[in-house]
N, C-alpha and C positions, 0 to 999 in steps of 0.2 A: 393123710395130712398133707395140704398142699404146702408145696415147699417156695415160699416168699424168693421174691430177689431183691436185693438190697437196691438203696440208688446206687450206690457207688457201684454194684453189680451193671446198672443198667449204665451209668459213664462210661464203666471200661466196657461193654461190650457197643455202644455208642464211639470212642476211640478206636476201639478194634474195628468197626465197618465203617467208619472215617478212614483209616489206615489205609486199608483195604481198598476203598474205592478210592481214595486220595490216589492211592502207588497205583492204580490201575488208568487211573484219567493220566496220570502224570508220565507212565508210559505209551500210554493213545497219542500224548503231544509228541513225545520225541520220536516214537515212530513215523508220526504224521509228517516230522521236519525230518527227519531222515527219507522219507521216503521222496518228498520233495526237493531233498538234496538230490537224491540220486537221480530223480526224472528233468530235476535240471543240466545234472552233467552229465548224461543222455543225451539231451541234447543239445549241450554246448559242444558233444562231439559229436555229435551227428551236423551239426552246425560246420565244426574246424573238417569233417572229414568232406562234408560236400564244399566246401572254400577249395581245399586243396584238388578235391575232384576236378573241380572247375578250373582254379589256375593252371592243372597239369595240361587239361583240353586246351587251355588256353597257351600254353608251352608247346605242346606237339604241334596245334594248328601253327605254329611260324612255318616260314620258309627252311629247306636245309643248309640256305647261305645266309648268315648273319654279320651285324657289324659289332664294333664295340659297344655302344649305346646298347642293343639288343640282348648282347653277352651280360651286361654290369645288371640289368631288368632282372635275367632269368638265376643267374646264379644265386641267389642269397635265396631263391626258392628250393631249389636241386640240394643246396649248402643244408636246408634244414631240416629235409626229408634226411639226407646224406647222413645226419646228428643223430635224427630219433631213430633211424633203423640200422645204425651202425654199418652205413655201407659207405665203399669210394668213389671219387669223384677222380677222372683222372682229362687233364690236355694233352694233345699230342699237336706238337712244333713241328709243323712239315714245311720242311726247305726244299726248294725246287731250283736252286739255283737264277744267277742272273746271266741269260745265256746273252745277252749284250756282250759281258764279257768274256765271254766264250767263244761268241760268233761275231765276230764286228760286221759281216757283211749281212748277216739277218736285218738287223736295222729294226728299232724300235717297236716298230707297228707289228712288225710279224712273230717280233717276240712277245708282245702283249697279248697276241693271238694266241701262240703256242700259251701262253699260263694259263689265258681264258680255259682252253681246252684243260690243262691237267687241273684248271681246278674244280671243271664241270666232272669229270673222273674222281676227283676226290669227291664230289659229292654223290654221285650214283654208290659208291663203294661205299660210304656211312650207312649205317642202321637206320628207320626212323625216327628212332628217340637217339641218336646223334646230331651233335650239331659243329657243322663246319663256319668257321668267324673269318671273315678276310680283315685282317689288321692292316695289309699294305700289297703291294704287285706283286712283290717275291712272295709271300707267305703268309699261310693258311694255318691257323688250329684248328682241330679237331675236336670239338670239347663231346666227352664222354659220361655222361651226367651218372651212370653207375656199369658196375662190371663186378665178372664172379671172378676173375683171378689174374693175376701179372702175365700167364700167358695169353689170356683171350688178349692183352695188348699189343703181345709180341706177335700174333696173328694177324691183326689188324695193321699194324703197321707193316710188315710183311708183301700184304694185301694192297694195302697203298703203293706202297713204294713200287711193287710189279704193274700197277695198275699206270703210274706216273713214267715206266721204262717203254711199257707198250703201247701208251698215247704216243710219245714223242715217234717209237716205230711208226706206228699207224701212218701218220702225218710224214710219210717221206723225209722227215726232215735228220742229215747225217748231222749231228749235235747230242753230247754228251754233256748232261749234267749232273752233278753232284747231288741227287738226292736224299734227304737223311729227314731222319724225326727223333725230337727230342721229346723225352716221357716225361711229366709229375705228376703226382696222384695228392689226391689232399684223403685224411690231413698230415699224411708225414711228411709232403714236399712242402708244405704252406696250409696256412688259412683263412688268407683272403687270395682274392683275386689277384693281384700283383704279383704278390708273391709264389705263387703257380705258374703263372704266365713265365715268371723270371727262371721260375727254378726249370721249367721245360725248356727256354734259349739256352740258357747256362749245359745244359747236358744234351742241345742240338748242336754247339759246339765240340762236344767230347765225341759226337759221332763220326765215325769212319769218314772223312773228305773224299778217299778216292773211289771206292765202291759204294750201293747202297747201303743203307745201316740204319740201326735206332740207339740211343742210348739210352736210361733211364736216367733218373734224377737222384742223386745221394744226399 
């Protein structure tokens, strides 16, 4: 005996493969937008990673003597790589003394020469991805756009400061000066530029006056 199917048999199994391909199409779409999703933020970072590729090429390639103008450009970039990968940024305040008043009979010019020299030394002893800022004749930053630890600083500085004792040897010239560098590292000394700059003067002040020295920033 053949065995009938009711309509209402033949509705519900008409809703059951409505169901069925309904929930199948309707996961095709949001896969489709999912997938879509994802190959857009692909590359929108493949996008943001070649940007930065680029502005970093565009960073290295400066000079390793900068000014202010140059300083305020690059930082807020270093500042947000510094954010997303959890690393420090640190300046170092290097005093060089004003041997004018140390030396009255040097006389200007030859003391302009002597800084010229220890700042051309400050910059042969920088890293490549260092950069040294002339703010003014006496003094030089050192801006350090990342580092693995408080002694590679203390190293550095170090390194300077021996490097700033045996220029002025080199050069005949009998003149003692005061050398010293003040440390801050962001973000525990500050968070914008100003206030880095400030907190490295402030602790290039707490440095030893009479011998070489560094201080850090509290």
């Amino acid at each position: 005996m053949e065995k009938k199917t009711s309509h209402r048999g033949l509705d519900d199994i008409g809703k059951a493969w409505g169901w069925l391909f309904g929930k199948s199409r309707k996961r095709d779409i949001e896969k489709t937008q999912l997938d879509a999703a994802d190959e857009q933020q692909i590359e929108n970072t493949d996008d943001e990673q070649t940007s930065m590729s680029a502005d970093q090429d565009d960073q290295l390639a400066l000079p390793p003597l900068i000014d202010r103008v140059e300083l305020e450009r690059i930082f807020p970039f270093f500042k947000t790589k510094a954010d997303r990968y959890g690393m420090r940024i640190a300046f170092l305040d290097v005093f060089v003394g004003d041997c004018v008043k140390m030396d009255p009979m040097l006389g200007r010019q030859e003391c302009e020469h002597l800084l010229s020299e220890i700042h051309d030394t400050i910059v042969r002893l920088s890293r490549k991805d260092e950069f040294a800022v002339k703010l003014d004749s006496d003094e030089l930053y050192l801006f350090v756009p990342f580092f693995q630890s408080e002694e590679e600083l203390c190293l550095l500085s170090e390194r300077l400061l021996k490097g700033i004792e045996e220029t002025i040897q080199s050069s005949g010239r009998n003149i003692s000066l005061s050398s010293r560098v003040g440390i801050s590292i962001y973000p525990k000394n500050g968070k914008t530029l100003d206030e880095l700059l400030s907190a490295a003067n402030k602790a290039l002040g707490k440095a030893d006056t009479v011998k070489r020295s560094y201080h850090f920033a509290v």
